[in-house]
Residue frames as qw, qx, qy, qz and C-alpha x, y, z in Angstrom:
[[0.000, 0.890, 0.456, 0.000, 0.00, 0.00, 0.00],
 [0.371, 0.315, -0.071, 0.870, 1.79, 3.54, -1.28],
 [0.253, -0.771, -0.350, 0.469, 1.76, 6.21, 1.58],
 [0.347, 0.731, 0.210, 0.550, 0.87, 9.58, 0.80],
 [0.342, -0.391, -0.359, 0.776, 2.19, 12.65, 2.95],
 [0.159, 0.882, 0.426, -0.120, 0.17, 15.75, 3.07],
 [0.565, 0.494, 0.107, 0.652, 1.62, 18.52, 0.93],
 [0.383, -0.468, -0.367, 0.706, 3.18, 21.26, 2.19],
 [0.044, -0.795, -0.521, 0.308, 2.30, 24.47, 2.63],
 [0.565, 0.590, 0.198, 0.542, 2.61, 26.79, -0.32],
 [0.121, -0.896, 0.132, -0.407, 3.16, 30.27, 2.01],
 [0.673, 0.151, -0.635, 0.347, 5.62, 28.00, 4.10],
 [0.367, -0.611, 0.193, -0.674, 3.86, 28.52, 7.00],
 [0.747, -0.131, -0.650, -0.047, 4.45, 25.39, 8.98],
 [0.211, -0.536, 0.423, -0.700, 3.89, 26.78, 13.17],
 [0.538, -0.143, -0.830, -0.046, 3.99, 24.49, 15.77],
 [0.323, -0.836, -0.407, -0.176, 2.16, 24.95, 19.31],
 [0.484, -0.314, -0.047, 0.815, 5.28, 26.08, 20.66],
 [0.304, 0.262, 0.373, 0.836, 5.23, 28.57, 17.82],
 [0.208, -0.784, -0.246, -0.531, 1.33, 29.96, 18.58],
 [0.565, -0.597, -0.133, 0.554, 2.41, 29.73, 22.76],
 [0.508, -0.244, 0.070, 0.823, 5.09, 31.86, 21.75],
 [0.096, 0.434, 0.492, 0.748, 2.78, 34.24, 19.72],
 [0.436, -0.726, -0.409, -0.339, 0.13, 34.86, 22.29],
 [0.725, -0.382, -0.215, 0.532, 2.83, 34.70, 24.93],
 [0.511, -0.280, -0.107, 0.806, 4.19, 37.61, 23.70],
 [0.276, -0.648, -0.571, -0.422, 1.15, 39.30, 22.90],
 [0.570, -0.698, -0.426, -0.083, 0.26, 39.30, 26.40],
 [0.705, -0.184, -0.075, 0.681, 4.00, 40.21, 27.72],
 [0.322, 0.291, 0.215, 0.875, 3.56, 43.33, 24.94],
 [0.473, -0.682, -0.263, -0.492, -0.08, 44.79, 26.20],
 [0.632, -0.499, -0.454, 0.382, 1.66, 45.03, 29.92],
 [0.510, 0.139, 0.108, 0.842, 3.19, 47.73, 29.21],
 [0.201, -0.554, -0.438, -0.679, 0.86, 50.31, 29.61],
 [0.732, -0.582, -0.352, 0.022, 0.02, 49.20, 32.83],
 [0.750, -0.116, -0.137, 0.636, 3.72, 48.97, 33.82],
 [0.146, 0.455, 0.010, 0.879, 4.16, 53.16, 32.26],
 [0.387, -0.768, -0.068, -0.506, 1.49, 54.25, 34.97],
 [0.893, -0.339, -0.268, 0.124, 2.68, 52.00, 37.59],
 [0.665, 0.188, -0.273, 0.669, 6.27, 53.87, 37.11],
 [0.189, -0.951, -0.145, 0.199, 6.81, 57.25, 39.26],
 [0.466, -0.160, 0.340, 0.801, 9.30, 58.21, 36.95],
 [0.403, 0.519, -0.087, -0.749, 7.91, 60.70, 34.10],
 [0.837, 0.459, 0.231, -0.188, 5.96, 59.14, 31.04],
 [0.660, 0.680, -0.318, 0.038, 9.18, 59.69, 28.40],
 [0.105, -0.727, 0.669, -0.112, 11.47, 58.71, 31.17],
 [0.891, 0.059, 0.443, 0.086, 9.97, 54.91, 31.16],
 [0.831, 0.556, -0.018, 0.016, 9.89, 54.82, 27.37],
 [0.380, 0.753, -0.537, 0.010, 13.83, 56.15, 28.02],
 [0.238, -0.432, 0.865, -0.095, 14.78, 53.07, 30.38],
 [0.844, 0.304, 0.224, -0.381, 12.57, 50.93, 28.80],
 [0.660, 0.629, -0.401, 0.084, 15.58, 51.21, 25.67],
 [0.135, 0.765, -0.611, 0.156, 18.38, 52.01, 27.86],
 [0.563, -0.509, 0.599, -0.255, 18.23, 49.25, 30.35],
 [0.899, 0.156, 0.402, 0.078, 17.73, 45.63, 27.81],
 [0.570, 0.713, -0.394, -0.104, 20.76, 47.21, 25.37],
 [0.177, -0.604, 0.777, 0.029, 23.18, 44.96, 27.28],
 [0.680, 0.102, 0.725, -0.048, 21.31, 41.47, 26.59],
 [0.624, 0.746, 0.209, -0.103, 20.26, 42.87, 22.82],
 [0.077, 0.730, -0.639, -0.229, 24.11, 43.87, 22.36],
 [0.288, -0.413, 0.864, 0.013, 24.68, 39.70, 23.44],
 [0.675, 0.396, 0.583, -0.220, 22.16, 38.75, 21.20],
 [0.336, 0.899, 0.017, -0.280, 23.05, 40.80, 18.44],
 [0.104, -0.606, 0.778, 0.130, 26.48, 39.25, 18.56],
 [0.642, 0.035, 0.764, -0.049, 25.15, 35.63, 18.70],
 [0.613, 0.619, 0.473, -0.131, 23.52, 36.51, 15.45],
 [0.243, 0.762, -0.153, -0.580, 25.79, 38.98, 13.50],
 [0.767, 0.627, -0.046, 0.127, 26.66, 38.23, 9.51],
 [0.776, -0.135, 0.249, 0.564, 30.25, 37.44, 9.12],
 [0.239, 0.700, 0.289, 0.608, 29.77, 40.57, 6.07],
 [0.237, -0.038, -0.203, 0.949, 31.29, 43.96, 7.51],
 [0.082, 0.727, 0.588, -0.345, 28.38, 46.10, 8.74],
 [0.232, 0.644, 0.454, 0.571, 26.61, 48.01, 5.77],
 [0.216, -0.214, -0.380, 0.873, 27.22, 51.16, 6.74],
 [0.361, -0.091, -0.166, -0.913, 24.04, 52.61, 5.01],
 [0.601, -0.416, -0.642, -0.233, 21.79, 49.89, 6.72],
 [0.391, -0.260, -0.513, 0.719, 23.59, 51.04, 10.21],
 [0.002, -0.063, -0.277, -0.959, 22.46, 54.56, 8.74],
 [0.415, -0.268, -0.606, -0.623, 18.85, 53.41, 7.87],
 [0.578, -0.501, -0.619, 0.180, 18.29, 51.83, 11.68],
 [0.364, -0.093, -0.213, 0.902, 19.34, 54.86, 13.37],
 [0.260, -0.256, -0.661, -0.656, 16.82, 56.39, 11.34],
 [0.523, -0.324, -0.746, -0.256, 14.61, 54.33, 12.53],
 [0.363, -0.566, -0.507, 0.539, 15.09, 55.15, 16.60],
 [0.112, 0.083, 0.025, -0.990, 14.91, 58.82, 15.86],
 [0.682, -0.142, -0.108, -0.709, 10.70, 58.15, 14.87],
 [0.678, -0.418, -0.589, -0.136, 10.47, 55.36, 17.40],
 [0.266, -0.154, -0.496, 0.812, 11.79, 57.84, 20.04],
 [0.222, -0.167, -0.100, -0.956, 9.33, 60.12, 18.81],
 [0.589, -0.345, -0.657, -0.321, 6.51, 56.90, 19.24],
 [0.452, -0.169, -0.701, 0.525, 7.57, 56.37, 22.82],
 [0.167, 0.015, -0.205, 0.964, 7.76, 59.55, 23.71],
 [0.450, -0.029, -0.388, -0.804, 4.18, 60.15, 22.23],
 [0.630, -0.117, -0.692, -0.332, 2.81, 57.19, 23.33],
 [0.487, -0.364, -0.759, 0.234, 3.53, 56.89, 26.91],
 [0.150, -0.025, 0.126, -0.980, 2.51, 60.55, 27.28],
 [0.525, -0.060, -0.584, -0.616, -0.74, 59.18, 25.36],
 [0.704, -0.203, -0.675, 0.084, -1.19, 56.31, 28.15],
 [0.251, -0.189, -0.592, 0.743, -0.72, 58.56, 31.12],
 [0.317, 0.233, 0.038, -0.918, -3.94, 60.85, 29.76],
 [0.797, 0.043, -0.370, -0.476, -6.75, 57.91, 28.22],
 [0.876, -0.067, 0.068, -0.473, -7.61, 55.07, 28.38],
 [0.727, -0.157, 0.626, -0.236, -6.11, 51.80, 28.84],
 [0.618, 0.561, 0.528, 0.154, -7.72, 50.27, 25.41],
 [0.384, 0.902, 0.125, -0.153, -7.70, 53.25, 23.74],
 [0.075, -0.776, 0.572, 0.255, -3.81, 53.90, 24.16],
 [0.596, 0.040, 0.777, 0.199, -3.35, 49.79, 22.81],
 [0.479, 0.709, 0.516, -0.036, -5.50, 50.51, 19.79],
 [0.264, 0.963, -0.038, -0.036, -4.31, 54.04, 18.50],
 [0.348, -0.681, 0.626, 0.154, -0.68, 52.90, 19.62],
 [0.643, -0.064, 0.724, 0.243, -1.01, 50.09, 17.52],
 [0.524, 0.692, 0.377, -0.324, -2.65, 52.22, 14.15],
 [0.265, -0.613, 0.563, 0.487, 0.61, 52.10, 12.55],
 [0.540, 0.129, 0.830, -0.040, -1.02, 48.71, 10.90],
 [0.373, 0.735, 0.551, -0.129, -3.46, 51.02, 8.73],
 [0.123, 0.918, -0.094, -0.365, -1.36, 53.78, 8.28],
 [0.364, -0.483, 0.713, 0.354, 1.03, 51.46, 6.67],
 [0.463, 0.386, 0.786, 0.134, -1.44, 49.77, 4.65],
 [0.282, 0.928, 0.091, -0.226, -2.68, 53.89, 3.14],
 [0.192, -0.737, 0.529, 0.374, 1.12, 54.15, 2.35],
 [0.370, -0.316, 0.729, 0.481, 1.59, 51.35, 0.70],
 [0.550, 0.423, 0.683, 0.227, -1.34, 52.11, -1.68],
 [0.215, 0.947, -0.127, -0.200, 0.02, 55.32, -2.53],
 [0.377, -0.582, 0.646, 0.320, 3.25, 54.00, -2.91],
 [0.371, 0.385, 0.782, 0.321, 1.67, 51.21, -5.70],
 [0.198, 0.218, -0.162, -0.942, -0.31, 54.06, -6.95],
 [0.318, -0.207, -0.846, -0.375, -3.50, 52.01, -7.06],
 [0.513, -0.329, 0.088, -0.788, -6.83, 52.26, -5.87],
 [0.301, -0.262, 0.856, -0.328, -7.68, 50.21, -2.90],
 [0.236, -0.261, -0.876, -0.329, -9.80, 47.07, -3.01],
 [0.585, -0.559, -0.279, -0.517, -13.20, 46.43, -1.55],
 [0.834, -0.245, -0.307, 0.388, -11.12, 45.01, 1.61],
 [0.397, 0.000, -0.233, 0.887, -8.61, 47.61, 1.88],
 [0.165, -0.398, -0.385, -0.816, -11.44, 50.35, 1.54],
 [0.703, -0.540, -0.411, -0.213, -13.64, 48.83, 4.00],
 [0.682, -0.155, -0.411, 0.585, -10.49, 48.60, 6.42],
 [0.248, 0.168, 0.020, 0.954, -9.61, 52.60, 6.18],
 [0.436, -0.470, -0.381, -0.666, -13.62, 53.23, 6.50],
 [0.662, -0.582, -0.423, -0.210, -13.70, 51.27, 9.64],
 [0.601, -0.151, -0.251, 0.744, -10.71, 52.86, 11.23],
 [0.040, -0.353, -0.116, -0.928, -11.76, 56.30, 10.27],
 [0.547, -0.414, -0.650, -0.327, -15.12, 54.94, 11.92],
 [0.871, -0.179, -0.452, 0.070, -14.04, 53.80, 14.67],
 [0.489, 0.065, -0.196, 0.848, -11.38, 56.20, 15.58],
 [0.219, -0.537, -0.327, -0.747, -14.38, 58.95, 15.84],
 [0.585, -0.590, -0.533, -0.158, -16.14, 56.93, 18.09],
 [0.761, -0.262, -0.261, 0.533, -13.57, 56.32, 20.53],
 [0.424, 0.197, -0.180, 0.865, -12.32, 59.75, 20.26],
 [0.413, -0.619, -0.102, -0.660, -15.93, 61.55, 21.02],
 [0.784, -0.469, -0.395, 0.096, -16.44, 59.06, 23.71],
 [0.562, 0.029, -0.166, 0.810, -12.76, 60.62, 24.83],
 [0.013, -0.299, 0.022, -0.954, -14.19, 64.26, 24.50],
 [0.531, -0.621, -0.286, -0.501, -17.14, 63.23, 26.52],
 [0.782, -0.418, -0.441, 0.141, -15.40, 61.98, 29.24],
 [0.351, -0.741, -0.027, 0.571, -12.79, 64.42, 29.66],
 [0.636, 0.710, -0.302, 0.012, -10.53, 66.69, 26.98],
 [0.190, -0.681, 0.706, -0.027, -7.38, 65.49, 28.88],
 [0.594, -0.123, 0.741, 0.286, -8.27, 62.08, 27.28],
 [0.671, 0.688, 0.234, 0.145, -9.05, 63.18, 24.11],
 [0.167, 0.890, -0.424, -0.018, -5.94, 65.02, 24.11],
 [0.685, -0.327, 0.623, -0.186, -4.63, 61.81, 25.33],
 [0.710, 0.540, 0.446, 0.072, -6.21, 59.55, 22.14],
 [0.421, 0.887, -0.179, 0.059, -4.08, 62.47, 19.87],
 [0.315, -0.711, 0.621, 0.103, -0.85, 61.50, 21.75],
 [0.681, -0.103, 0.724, 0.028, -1.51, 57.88, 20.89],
 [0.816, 0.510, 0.272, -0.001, -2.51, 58.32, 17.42],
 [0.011, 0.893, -0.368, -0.259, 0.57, 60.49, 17.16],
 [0.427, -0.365, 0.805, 0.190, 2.73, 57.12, 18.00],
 [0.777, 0.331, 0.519, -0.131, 0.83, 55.33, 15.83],
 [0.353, 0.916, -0.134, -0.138, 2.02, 58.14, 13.03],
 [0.054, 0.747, -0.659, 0.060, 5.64, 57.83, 14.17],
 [0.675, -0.312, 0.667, -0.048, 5.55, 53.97, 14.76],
 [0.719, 0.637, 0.274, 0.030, 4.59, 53.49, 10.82],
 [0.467, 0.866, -0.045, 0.174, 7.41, 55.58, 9.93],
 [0.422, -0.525, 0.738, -0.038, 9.65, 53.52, 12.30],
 [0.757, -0.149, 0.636, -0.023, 9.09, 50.67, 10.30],
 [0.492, 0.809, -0.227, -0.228, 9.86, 52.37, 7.03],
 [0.276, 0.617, -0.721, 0.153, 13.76, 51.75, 7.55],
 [0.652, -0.328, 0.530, -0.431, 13.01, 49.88, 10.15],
 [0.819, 0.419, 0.114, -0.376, 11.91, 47.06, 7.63],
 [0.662, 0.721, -0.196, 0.063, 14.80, 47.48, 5.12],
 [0.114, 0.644, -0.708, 0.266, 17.59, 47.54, 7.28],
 [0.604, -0.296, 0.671, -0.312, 16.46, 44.13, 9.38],
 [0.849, 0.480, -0.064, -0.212, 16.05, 42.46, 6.32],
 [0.504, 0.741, -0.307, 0.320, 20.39, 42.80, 6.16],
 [0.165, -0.537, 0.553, -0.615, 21.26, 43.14, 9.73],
 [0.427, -0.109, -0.858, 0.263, 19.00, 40.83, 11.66],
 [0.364, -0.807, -0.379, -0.270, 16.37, 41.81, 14.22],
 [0.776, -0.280, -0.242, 0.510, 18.75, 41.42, 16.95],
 [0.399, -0.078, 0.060, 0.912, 21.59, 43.86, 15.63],
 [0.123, -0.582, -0.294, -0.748, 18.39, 46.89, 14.39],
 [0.541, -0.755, -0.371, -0.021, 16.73, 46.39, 17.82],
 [0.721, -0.379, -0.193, 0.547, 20.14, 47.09, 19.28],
 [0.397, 0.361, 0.239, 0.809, 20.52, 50.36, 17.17],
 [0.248, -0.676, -0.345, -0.602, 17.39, 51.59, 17.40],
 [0.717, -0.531, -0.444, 0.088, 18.08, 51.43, 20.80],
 [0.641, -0.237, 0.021, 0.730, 21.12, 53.35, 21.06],
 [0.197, 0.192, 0.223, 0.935, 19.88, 56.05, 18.85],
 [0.345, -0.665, -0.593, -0.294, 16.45, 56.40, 21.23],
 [0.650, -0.356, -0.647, 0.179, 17.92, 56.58, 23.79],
 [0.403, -0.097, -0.060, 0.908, 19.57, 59.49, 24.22],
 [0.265, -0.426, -0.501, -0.706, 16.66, 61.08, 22.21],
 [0.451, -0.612, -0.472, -0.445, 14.33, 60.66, 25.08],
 [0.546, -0.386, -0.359, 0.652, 16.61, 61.05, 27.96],
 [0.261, 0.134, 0.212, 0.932, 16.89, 64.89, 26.16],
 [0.414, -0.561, -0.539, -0.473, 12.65, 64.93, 25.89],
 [0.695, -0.292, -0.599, 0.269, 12.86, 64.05, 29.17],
 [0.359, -0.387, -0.298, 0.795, 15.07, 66.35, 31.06],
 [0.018, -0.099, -0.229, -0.968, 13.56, 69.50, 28.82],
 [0.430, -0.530, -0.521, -0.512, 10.12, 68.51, 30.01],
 [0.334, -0.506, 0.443, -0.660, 11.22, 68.86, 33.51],
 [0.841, -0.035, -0.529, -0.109, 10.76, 64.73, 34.21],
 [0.632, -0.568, 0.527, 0.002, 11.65, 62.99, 37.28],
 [0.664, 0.481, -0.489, -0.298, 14.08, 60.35, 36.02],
 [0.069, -0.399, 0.749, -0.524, 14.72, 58.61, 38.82],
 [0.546, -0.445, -0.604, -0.374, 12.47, 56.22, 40.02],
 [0.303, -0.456, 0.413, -0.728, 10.96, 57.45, 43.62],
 [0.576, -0.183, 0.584, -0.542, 8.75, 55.40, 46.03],
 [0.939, 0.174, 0.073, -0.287, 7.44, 52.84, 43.73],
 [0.549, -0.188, 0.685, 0.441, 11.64, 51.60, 42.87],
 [0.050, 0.490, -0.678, -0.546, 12.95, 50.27, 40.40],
 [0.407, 0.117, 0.905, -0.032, 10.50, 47.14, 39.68],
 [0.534, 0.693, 0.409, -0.259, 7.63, 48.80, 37.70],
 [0.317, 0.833, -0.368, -0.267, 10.58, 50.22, 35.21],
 [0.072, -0.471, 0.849, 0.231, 12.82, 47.01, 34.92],
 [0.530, 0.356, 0.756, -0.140, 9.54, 44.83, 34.30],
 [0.491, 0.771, 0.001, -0.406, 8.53, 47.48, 31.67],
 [0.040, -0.719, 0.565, 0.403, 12.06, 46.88, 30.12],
 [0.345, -0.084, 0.920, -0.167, 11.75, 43.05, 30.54],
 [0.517, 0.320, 0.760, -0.230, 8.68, 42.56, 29.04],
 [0.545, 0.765, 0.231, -0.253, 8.15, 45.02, 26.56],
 [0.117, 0.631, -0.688, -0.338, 12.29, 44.61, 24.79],
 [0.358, -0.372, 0.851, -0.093, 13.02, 41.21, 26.12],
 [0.421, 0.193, 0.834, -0.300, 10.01, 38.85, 26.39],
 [0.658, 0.606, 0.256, -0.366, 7.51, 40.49, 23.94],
 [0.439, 0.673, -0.452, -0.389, 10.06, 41.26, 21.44],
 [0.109, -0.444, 0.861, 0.224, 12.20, 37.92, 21.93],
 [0.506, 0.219, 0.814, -0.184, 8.66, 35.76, 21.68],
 [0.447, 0.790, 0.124, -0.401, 7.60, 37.82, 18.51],
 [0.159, 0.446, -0.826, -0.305, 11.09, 37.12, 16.65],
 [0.301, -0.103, 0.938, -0.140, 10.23, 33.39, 17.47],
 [0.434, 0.409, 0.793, -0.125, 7.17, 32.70, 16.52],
 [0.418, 0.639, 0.217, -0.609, 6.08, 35.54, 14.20],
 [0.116, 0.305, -0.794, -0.513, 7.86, 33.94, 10.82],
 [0.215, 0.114, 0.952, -0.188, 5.35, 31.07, 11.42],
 [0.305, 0.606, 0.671, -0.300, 2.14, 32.65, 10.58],
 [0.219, 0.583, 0.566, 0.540, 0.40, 34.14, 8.07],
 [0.109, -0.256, -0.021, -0.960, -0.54, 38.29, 8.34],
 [0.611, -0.465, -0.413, -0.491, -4.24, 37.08, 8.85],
 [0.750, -0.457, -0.432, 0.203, -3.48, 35.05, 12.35],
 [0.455, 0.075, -0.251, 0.851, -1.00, 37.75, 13.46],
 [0.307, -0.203, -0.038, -0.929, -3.89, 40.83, 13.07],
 [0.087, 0.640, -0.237, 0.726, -5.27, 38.61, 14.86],
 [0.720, -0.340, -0.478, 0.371, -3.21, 37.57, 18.08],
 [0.247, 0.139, -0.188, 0.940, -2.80, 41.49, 18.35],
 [0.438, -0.516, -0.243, -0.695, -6.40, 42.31, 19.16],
 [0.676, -0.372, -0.516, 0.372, -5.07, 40.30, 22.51],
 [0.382, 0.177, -0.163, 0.892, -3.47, 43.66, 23.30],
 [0.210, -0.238, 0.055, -0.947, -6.17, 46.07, 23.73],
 [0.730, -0.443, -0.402, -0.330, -8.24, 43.37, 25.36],
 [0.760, -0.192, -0.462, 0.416, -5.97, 42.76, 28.00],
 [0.293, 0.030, -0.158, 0.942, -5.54, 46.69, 28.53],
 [0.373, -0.286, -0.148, -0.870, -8.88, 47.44, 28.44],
 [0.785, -0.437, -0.439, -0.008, -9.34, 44.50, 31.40],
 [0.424, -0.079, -0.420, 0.798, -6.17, 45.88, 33.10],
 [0.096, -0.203, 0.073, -0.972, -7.65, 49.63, 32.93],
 [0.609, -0.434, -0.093, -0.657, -11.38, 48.57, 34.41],
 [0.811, -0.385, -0.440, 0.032, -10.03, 45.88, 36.92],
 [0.479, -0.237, -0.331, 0.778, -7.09, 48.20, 38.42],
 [0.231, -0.036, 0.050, 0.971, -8.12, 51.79, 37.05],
 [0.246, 0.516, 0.660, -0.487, -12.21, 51.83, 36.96],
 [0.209, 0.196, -0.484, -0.827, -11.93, 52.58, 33.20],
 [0.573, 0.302, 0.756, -0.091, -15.48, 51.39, 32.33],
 [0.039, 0.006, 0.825, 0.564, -16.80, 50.36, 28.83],
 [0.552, 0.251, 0.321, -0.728, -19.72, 51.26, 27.24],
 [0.692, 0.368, 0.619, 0.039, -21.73, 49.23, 24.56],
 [0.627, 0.773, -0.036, 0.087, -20.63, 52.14, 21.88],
 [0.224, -0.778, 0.581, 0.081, -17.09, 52.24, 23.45],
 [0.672, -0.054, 0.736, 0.063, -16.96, 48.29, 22.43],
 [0.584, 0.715, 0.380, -0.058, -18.19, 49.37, 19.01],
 [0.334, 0.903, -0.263, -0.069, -15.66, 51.50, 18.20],
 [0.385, -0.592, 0.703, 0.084, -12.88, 49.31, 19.69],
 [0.676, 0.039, 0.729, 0.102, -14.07, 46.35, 17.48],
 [0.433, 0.884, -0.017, -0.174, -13.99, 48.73, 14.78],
 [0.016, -0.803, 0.596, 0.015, -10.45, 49.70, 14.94],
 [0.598, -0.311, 0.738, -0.005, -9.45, 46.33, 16.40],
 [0.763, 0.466, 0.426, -0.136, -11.27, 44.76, 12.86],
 [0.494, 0.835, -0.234, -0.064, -9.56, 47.44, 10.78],
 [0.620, -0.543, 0.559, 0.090, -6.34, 45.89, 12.50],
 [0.644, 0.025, 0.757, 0.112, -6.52, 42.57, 11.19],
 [0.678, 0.683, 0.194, 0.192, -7.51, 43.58, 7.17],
 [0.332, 0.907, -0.257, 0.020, -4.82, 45.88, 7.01],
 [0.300, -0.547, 0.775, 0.102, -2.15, 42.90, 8.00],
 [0.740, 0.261, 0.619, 0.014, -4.10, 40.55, 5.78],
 [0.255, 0.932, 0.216, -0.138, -3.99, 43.13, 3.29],
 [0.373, -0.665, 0.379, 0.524, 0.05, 43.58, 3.78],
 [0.902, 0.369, 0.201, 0.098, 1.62, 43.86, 0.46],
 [0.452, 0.612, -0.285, 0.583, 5.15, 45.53, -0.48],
 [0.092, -0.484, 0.411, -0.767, 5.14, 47.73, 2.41],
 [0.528, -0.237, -0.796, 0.179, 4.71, 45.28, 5.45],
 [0.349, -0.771, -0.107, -0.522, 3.05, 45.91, 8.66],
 [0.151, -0.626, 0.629, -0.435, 3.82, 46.02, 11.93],
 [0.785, -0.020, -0.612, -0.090, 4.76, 42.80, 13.81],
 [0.553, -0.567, -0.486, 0.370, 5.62, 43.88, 17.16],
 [0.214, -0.843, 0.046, -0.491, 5.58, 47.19, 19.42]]
């Protein structure tokens, strides 16, 4: 009797449960964060700076494990560098954004890079979206409304809040420009380690010109070295791992884990509550998410924060 084997998978997607573990794992590792930025009693840009500064020493010894025998391209070194100058700008933007809204909201709008990448790359093609991509942009636009009135009804300091986050969102898309190109050459490893080095300084600078504590006071050092931990280390190291495995579709979405888990943190520690159109708009956004990584096509989307 001739044995057949099952054929493989034409998008060589071949993930094993280790692989989704490691997906949701660091999912769940990445949506702490937030939590962790209020928790600090440092200033909002001063996490985002130890957030960088503190994991460069493990990401240097990683970065080594991994480098290319090939002298280092100095115009890909160039291009990552780049890259931390508008993902200082995200931080910076983002965990302002999270000290003034919501919980959800800051997950979501922090994460809108997804869409704005997906508008780019159909200007970039110079083609008119599909009925998919169209719909996507429609229900982000949508969605983003809600959430933002809902914001102006509740206070303006979170609707000014919701504008920080969508800022990052701006500047996280245009971190992953170079961002993109130069890991492509380099390795995640060695870019993470760049972008790191060239943030860092960046937001120490924010920092002290905004008049920041930088120090951590009464609460230590624990709510900043977790932040560091989870949101370099853990999310990023479980996201390398597993995130080759899947397919855009399953990625957009194990990321709608994020703003569920932040919108449970924010109403089980912070008494953010949810209305029935607040859910509406989040499953908006959260929806547009996931088409505009199905959707990816030249210009990729984001795969981890």
């Amino acid at each position: 009797m001739s044995e057949t084997s099952a054929p493989a998978d034409k998008n060589g997607f071949q993930p094993g449960a280790w692989h989704f573990v490691a997906l949701l794992a660091g999912n769940f590792a990445l949506a702490l964060g937030p939590w962790l930025v209020r928790l600090a009693d440092t200033g909002p840009v001063s996490s985002a700076f130890w957030r960088l500064l503190l994991p460069i020493p493990p990401l240097a010894f990683l970065a080594w494990r991994s480098r290319s025998p090939e002298p280092l391209d100095k115009r890909l070194a160039l291009l990552a560098v780049a890259a931390g100058v508008f993902f200082a700008l995200d931080l910076a933007s983002w965990h302002v954004g999270i000290e003034r809204t919501r919980l959800g909201n800051a997950v979501l709008f922090g994460n809108s890079g997804s869409v704005i990448l997906m508008i780019w790359g159909l200007l970039a093609l110079r083609r008119t979206p599909s009925r998919r991509e169209f719909s996507g942009v429609a229900m982000a636009l949508l969605g983003s409304a809600i959430l933002l009135g809902r914001s102006l009804e509740i206070s303006q300091e979170s609707f000014v809040g919701d504008l920080f986050c969508l800022a990052a969102g701006l500047f996280y898309a245009f971190y992953l420009l170079p961002a993109q190109s130069a890991r492509t050459a380099l390795g995640q490893w060695s870019v993470l380690l760049l972008v790191s080095l060239a943030a860092s300084p960046i937001l120490l600078s924010i920092a002290l010109a905004s008049g920041e504590p930088i120090w951590p006071g009464e609460a230590g050092w624990r709510p900043v070295v977790l932040l560091a931990l989870s949101s370099q280390i853990v999310g990023q190291g479980l996201l390398v791992f597993s995130l080759r495995h899947f397919p855009p579709l399953i990625i957009g979405m194990a990321l709608l884990l994020q703003p569920a888990i932040g919108a449970t943190i924010g109403w089980a520690v912070f008494g953010e509550m949810l209305t029935p159109l607040d859910v509406a708009g989040m499953a908006l956004v959260g929806t547009a998410l996931v088409i505009a990584r199905s959707a990816a096509g030249k210009v990729k989307v984001p795969r981890t924060r």
